[in-house]
N, CA, C and O of each residue as an XYZ file, in Angstrom:
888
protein
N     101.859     84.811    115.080
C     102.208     85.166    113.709
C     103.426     84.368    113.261
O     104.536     84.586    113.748
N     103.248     83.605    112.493
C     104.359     82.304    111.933
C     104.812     81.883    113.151
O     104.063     81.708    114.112
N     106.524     81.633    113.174
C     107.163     81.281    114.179
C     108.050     82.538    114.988
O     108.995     82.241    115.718
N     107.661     83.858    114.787
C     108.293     84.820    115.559
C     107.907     84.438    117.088
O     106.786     84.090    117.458
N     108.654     84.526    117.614
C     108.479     84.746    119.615
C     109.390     85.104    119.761
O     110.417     84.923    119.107
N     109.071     86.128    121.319
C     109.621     86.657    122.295
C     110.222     85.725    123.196
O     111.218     86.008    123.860
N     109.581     84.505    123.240
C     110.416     83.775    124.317
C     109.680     83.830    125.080
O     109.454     82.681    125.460
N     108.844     84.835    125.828
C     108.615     85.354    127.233
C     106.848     84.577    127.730
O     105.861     84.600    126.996
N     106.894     84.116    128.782
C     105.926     83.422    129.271
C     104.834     84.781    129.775
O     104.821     85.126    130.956
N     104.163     85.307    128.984
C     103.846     86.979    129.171
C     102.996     87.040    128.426
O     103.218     86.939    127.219
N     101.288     87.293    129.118
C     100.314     87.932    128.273
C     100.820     89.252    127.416
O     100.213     89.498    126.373
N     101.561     89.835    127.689
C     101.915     90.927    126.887
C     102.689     90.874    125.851
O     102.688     91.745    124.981
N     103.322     89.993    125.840
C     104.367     89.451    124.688
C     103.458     88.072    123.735
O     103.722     87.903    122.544
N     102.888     87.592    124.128
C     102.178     86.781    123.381
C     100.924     88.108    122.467
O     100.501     87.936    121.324
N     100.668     89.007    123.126
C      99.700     89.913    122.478
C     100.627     90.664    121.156
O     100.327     90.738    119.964
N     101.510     91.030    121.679
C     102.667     91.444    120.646
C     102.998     90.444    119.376
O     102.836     90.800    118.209
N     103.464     89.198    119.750
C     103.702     87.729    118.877
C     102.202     88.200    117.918
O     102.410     88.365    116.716
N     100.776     88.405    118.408
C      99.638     88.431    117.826
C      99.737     89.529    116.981
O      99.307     89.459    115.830
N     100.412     90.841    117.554
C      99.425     92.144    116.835
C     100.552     92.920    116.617
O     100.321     93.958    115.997
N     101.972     92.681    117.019
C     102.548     93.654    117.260
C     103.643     94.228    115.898
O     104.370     95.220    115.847
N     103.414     93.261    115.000
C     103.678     93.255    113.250
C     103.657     94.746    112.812
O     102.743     95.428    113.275
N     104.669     95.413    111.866
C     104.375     96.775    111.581
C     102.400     96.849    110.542
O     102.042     96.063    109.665
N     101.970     97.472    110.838
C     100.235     97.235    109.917
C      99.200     96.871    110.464
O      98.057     97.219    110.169
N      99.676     95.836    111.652
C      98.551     95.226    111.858
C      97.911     95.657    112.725
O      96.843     95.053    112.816
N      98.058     96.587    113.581
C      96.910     97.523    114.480
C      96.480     98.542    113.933
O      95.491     99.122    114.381
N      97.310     99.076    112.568
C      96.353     99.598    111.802
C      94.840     99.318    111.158
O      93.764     99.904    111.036
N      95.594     97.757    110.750
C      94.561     96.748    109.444
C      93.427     96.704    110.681
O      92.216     96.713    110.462
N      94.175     96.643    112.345
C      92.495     96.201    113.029
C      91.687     97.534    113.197
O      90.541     97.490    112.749
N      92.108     98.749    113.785
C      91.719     99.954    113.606
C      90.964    100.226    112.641
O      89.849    100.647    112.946
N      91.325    100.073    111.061
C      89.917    100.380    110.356
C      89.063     99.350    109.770
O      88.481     99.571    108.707
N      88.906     97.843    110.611
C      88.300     96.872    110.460
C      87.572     97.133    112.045
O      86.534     96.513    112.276
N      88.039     97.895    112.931
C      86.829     98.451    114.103
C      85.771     99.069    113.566
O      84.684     98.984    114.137
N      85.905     99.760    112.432
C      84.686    100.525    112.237
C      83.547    100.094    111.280
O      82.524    100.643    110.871
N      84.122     98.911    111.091
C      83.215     97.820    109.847
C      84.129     96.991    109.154
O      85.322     97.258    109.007
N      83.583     96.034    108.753
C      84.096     94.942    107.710
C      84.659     95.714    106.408
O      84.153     96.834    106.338
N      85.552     95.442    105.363
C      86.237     95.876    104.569
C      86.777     94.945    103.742
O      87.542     94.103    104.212
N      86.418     94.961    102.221
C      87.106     94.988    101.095
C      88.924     94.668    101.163
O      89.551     95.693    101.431
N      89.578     93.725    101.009
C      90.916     94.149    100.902
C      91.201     96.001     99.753
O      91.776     97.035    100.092
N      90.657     95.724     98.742
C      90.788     97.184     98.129
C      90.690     98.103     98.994
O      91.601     98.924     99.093
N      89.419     98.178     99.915
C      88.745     99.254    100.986
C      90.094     99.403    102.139
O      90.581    100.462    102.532
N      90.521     97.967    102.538
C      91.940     98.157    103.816
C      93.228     99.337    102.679
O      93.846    100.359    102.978
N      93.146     98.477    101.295
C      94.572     99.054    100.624
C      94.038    100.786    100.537
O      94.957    101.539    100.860
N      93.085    101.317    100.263
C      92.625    102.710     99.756
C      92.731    103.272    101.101
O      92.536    104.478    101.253
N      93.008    102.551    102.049
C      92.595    103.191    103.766
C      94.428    103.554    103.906
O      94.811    104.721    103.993
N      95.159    102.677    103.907
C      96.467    102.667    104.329
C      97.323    102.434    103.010
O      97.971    101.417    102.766
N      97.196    103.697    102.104
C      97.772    103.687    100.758
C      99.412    103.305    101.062
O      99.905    103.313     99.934
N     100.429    102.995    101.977
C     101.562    103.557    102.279
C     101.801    101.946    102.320
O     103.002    101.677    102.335
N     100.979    100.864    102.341
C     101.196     99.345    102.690
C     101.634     98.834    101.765
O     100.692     98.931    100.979
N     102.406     98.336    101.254
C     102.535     97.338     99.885
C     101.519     95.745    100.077
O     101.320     94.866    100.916
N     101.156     96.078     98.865
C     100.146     94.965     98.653
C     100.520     93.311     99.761
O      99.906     92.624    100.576
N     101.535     93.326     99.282
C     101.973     91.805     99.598
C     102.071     91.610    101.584
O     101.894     90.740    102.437
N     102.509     93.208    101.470
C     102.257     93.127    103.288
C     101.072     92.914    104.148
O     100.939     92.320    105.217
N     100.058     93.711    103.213
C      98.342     93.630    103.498
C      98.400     92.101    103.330
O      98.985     91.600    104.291
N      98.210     91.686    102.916
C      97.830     89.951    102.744
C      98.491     89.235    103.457
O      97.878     88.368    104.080
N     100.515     89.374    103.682
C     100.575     88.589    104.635
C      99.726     89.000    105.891
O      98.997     88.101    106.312
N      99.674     90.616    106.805
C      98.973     90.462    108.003
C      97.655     89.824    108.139
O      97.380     89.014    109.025
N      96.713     90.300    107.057
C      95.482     89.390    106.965
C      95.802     88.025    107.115
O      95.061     87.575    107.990
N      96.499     87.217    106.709
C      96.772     85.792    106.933
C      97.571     85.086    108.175
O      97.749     83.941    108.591
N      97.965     86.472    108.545
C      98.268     86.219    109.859
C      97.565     86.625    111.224
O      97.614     86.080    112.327
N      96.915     87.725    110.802
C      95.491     88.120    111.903
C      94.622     87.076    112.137
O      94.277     86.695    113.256
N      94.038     86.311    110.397
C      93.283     85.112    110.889
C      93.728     84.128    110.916
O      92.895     83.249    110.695
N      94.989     83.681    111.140
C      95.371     82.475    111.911
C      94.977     82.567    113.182
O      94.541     81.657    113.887
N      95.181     83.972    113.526
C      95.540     83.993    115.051
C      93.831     83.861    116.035
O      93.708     83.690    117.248
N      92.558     84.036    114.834
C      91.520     84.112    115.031
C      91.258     85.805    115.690
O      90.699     86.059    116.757
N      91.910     86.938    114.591
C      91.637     87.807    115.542
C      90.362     88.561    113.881
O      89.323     89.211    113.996
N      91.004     88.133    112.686
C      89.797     88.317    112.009
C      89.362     87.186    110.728
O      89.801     86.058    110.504
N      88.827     87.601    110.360
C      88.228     86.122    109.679
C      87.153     86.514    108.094
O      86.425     87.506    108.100
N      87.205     85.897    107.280
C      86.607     86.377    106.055
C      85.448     85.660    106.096
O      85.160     84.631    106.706
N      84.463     86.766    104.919
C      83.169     85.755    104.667
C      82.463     86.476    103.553
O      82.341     87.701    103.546
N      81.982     85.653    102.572
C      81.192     86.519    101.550
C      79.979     86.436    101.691
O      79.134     85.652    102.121
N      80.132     88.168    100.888
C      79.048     89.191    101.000
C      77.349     88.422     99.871
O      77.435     88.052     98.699
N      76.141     88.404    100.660
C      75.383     88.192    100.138
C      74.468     88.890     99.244
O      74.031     89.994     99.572
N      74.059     88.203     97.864
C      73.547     88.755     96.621
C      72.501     90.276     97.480
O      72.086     90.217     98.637
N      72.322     91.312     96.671
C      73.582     91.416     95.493
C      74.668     91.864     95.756
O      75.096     92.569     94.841
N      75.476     91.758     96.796
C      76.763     92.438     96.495
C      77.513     91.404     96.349
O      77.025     90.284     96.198
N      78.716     91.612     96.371
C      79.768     90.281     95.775
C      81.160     90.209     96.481
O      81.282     91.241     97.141
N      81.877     89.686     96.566
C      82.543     89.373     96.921
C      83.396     89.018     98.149
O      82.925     88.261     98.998
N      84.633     89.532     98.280
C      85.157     88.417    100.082
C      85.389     90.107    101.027
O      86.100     91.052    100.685
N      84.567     89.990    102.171
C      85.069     91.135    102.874
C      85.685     90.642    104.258
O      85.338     89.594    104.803
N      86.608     91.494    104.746
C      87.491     91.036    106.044
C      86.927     92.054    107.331
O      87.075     93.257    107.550
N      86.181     90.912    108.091
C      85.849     91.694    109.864
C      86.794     90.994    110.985
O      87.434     89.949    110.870
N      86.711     91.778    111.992
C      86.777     90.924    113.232
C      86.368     90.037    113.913
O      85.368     90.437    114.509
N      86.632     88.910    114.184
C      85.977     88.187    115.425
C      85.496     88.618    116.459
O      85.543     89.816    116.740
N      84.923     87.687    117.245
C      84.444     88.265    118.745
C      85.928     88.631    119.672
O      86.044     89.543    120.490
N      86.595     88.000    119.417
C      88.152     87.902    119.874
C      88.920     89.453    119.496
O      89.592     90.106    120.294
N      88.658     89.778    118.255
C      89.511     90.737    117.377
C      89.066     92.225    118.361
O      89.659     93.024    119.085
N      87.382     91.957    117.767
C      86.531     93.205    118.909
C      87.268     93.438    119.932
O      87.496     94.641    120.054
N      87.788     92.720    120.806
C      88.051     92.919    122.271
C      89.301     94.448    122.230
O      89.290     95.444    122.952
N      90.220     94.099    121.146
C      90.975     95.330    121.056
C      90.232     96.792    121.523
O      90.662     97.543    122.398
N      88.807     97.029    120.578
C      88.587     97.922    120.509
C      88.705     99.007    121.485
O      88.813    100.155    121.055
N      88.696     98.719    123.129
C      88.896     99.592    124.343
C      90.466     99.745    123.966
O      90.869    100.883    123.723
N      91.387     98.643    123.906
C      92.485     98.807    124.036
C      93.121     99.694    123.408
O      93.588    100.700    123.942
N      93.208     99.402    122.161
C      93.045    100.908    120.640
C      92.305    101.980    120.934
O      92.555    102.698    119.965
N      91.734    102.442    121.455
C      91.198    103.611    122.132
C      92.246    104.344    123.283
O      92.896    105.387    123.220
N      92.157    103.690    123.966
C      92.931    103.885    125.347
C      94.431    104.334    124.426
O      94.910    105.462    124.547
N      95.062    103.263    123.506
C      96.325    103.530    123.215
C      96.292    104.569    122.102
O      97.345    105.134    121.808
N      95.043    104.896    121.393
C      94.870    106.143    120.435
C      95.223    107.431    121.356
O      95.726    108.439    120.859
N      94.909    107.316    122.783
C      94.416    108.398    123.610
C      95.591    109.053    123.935
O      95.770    110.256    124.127
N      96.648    107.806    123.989
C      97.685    108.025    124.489
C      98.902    108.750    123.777
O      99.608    109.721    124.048
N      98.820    107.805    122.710
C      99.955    108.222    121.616
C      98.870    110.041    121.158
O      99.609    111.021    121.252
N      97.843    110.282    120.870
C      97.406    111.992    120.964
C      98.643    112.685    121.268
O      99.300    113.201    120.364
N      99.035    112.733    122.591
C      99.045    113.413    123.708
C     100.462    114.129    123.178
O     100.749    115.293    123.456
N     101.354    113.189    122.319
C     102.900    113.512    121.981
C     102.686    113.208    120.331
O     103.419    112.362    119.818
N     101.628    113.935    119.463
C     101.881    113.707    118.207
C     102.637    115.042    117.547
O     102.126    116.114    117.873
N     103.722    115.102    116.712
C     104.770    115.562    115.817
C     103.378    116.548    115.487
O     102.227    116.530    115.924
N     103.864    117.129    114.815
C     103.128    118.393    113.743
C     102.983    117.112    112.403
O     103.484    115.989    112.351
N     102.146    117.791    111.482
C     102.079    116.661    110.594
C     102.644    117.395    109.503
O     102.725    118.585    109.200
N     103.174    115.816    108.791
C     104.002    115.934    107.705
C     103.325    116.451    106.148
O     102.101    116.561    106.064
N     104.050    116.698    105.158
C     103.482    116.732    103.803
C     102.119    115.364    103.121
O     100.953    115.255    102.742
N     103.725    114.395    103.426
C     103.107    113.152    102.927
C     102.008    112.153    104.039
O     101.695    111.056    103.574
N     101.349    112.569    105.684
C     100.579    112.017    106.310
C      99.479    111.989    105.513
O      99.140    112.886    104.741
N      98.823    110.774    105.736
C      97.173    110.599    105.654
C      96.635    111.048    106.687
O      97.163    111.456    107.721
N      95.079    110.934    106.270
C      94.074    110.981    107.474
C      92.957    109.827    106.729
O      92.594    110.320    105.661
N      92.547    108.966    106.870
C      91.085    108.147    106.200
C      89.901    107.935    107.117
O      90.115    107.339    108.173
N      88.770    108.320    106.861
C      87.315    108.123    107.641
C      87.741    107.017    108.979
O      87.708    107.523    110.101
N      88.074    105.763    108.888
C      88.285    104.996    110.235
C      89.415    105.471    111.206
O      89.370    105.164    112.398
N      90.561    106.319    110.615
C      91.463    106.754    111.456
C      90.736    107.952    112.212
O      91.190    108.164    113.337
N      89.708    108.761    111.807
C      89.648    110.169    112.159
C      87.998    109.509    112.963
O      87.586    110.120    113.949
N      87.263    108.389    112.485
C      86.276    108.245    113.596
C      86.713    107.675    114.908
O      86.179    108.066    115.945
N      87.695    106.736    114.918
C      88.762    106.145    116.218
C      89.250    107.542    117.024
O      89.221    107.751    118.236
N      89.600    108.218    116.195
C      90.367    109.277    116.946
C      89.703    109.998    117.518
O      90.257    110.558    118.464
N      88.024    110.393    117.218
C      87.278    111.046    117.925
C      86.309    110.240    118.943
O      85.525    110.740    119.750
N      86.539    108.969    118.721
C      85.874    107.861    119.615
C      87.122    107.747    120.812
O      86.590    107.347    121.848
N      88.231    107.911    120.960
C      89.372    107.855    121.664
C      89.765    109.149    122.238
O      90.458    109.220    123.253
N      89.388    110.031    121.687
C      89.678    111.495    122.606
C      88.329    112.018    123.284
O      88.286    113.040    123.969
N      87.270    111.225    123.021
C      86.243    111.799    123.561
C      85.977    111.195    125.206
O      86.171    110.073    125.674
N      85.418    112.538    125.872
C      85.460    112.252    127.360
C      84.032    113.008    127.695
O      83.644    114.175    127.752
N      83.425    111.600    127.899
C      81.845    111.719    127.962
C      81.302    112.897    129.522
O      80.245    113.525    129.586
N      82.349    112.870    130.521
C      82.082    113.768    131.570
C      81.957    114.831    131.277
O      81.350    115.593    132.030
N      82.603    115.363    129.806
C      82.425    116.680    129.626
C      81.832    117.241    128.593
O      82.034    118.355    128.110
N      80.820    116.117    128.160
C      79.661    116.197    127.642
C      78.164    116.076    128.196
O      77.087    115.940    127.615
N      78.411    116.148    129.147
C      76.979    115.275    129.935
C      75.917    116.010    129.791
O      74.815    115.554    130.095
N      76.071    117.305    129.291
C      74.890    118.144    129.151
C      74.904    118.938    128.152
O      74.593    120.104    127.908
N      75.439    117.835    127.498
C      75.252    118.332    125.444
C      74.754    117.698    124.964
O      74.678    116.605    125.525
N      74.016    117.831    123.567
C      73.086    117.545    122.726
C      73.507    118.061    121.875
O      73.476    119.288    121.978
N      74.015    117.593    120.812
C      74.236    118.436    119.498
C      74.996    117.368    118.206
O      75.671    116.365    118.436
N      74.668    117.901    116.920
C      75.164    117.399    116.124
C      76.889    118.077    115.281
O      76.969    119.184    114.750
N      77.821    117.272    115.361
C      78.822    118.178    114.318
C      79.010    117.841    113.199
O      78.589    116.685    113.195
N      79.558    118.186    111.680
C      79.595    117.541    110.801
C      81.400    118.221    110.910
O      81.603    119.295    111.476
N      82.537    117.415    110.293
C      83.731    117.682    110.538
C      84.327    117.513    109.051
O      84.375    116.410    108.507
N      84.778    118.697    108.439
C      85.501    118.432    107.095
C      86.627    118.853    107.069
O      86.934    120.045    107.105
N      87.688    117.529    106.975
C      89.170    117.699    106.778
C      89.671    117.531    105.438
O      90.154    116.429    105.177
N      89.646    118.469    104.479
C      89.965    118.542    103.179
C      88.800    117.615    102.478
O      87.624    117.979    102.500
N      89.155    116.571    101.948
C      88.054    116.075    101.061
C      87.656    114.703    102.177
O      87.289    113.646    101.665
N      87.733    114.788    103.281
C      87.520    114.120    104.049
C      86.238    114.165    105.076
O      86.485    114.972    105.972
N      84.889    113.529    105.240
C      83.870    114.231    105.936
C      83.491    113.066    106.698
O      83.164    111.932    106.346
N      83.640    113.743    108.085
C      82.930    112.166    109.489
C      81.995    113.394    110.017
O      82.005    114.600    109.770
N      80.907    112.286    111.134
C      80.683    113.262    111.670
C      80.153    112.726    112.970
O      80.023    111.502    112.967
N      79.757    113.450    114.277
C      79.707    112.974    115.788
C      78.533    113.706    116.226
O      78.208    114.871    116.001
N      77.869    112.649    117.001
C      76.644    112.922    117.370
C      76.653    112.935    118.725
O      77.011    111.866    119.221
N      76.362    113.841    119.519
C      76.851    113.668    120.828
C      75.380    113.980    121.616
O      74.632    114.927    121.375
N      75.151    112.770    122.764
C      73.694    113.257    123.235
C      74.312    112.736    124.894
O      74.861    111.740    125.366
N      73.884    113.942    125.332
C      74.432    114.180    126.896
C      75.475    112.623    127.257
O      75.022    111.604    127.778
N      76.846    112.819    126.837
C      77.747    111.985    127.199
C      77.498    110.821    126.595
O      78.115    109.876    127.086
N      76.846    110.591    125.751
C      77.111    109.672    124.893
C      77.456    110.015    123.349
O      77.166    111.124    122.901
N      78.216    108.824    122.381
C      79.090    109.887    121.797
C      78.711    108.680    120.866
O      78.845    107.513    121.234
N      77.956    109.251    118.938
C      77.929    108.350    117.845
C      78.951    108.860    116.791
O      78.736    110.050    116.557
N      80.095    108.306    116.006
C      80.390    109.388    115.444
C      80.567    107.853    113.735
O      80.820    106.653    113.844
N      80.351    108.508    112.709
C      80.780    107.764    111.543
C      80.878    108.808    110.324
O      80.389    109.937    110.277
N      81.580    108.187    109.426
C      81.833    108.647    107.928
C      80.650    109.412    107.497
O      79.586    109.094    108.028
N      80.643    110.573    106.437
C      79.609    110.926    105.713
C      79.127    112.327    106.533
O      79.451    112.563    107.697
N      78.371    113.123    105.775
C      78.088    114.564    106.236
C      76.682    114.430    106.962
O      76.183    113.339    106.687
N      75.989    115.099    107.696
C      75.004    114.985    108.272
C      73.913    116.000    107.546
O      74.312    116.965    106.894
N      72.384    115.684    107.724
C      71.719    116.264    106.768
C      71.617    117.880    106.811
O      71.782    118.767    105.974
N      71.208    117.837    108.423
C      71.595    119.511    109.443
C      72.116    119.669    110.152
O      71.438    120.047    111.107
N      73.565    119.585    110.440
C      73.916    119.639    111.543
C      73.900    120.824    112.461
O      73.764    121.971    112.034
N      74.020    120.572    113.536
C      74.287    121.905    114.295
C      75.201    122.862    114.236
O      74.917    124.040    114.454
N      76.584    122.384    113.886
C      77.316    122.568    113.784
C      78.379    122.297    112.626
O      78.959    121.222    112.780
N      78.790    123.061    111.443
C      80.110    122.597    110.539
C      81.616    122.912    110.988
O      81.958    123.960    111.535
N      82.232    122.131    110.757
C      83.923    122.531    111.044
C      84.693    122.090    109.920
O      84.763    120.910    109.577
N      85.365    123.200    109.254
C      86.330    122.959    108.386
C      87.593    123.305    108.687
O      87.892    124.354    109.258
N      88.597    122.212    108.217
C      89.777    122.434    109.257
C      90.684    121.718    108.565
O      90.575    121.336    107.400
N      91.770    121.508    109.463
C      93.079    120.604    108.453
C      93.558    120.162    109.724
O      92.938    120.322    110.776
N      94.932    119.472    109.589
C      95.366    118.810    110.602
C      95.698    119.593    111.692
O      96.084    119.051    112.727
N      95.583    120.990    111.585
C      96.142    122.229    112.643
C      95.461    122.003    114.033
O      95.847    122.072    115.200
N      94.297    121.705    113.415
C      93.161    121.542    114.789
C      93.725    120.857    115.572
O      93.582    121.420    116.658
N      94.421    119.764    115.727
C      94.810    119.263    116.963
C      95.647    120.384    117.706
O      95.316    120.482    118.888
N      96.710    121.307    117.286
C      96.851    122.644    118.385
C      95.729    123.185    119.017
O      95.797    123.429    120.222
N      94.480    123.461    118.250
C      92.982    123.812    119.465
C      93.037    122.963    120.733
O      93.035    123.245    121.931
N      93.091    121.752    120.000
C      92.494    120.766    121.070
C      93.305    120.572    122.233
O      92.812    120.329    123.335
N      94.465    120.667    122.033
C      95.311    121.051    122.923
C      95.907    122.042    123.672
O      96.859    122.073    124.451
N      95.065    122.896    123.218
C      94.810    124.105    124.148
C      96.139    125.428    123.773
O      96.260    126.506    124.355
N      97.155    124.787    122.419
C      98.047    125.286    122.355
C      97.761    126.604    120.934
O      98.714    127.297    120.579
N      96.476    126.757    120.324
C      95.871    127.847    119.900
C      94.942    128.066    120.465
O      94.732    127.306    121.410
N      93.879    129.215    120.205
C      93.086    129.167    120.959
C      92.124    129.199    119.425
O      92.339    129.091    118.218
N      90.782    129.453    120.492
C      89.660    128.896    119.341
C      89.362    130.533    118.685
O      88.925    130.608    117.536
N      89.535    131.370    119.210
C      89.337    133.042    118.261
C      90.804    132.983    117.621
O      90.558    133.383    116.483
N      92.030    132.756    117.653
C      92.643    133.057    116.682
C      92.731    131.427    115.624
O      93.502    131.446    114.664
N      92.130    130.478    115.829
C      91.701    129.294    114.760
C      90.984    129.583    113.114
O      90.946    129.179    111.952
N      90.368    130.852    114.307
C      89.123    131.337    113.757
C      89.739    131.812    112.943
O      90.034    131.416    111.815
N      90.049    133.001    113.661
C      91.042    134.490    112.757
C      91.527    134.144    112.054
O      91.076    134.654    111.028
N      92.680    133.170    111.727
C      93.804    132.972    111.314
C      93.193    132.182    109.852
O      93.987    132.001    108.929
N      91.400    131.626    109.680
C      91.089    130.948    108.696
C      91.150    129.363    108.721
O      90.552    128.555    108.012
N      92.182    129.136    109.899
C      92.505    127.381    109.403
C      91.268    126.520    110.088
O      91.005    125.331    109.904
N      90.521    127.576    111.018
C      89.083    126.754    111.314
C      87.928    127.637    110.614
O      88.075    128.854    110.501
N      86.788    126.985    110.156
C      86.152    127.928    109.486
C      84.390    127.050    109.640
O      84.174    125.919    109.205
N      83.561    127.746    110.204
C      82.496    127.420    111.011
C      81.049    127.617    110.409
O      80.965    128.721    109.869
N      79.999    126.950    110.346
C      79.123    126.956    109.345
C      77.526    126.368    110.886
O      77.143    125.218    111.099
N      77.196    127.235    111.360
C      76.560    126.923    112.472
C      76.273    127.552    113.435
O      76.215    128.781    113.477
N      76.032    126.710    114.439
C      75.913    127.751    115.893
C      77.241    127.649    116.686
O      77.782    126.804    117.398
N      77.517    128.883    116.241
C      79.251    129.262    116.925
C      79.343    129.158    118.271
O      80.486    129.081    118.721
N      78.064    129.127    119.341
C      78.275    128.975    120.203
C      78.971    127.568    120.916
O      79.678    127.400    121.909
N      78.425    126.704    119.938
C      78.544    124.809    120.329
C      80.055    124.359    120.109
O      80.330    123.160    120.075
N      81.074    125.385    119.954
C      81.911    125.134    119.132
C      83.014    124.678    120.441
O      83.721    123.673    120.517
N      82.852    125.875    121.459
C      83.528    125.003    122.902
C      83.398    124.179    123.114
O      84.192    123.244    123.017
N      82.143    124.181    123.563
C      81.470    122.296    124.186
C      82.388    121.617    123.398
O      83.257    120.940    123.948
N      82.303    121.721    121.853
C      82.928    120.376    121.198
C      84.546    120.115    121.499
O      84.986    118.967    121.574
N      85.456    121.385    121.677
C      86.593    121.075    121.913
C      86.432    121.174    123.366
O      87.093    122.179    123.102
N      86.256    121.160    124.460
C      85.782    120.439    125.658
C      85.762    119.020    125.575
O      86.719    118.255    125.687
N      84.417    118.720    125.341
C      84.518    116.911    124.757
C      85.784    116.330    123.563
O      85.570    115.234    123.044
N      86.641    116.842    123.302
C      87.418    115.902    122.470
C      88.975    116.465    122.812
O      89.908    116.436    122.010
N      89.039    117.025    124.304
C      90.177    117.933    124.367
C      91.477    116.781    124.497
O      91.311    115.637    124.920
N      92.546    117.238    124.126
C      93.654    116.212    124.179
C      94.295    116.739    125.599
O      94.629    117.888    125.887
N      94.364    115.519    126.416
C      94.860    115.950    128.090
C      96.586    116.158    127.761
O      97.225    115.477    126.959
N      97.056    117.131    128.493
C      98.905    116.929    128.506
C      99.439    116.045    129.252
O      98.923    115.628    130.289
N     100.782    115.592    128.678
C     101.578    114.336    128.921
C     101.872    114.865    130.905
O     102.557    115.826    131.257
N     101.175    113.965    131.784
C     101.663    114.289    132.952
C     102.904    113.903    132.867
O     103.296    113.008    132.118
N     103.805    114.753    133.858
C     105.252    114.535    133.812
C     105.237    114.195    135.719
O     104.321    114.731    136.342
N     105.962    113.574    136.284
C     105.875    113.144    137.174
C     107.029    112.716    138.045
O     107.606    111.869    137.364
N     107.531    112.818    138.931
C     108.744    112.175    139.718
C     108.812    110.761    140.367
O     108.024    110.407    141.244
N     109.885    109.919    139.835
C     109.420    108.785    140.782
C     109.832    108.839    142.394
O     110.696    109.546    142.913
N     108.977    107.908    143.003
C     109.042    108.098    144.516
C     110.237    107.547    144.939
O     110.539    107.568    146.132
């Protein structure tokens, strides 16, 4: 990215020099879940100033991590994906979604949530071992916000948009991550209104099972 360096003769610091810009593991995060509109990146991460979106884009594809191309008749205009290069993040952003979970703040007034942040996040907390003998559909509504996850014995589809029947509805707000973490439980979620269920109430474990957030091991060094 321009002439910033670390100095350091270090796959890890050269990955940083690449990505490590305030935005830009955002801008790749919801360019994981499809190609995008600059409008579509700005409506995703309302909090960016314009001029910042464009420099990282111009600096992502220098670096060949994404790259533009227009959209064929009839639609119109320039949309921004990843390379084969850019893709490669995608385990990595998972793994590091999984991580940063584990110690997130309570959420603020002014946080977002947008369809690619909340399908990453359920593609990154999900742990297919403890699905292996589920089958089921969820549809997930966070205020005016609707994804939804298809889970067939440990394998896990999840994208934007409501499902036609699902098995399961969940309406919820950002509270739910205390379920998932085991720090409410799922009858007073219930009770209390801030989860509210449209389905087979039984499927409702399984699902926080498969998407449970593990606690920060704490550990001694040797």
């Amino acid at each position: 990215m321009g002439t910033r360096t670390y100095a350091q003769y270090c796959g890890l610091a050269c990955a940083l020099e690449l990505v490590g810009e305030r935005w830009a593991l955002l801008i790749v995060r919801d360019l994981l879940v499809g190609p995008k509109r600059f409008t579509d990146l700005r409506h995703g991460l309302p909090r960016i100033p314009t001029n910042i979106l464009s420099s990282r884009l111009r600096e992502l594809e220098a670096a060949g991590i994404v790259c533009r191309r227009v959209r064929p008749l009839p639609a119109s205009g320039i949309v921004y994906e990843l390379t084969e290069y850019g893709r490669e993040l995608d385990d990595i952003l998972l793994r590091l979604g999984l991580w940063g979970a584990k110690t997130m703040r309570a959420a603020r007034a002014e946080d977002t949530l947008n369809a690619d942040s909340a399908i990453l996040g359920l593609r990154a907390l999900f742990h297919p071992e403890a699905a292996r003998g589920l089958k089921a559909s969820y549809e997930l509504r966070l205020g005016g916000l609707v994804v939804h996850a298809r889970i067939d014995r440990g394998k896990l589809e999840a994208n934007e948009g409501p499902l036609e029947d699902p098995d399961l509805v969940l309406e919820t707000d950002f509270s739910f991550r205390a379920v998932l973490t085991g720090d409410v439980s799922l009858e007073e979620a219930v009770e209390s209104g801030r989860l509210r269920l449209v389905g087979d109430r039984k499927l409702l474990a399984p699902f926080v099972e498969a998407f449970r957030i593990p606690p920060v091991t704490a550990g001694t060094a040797s």
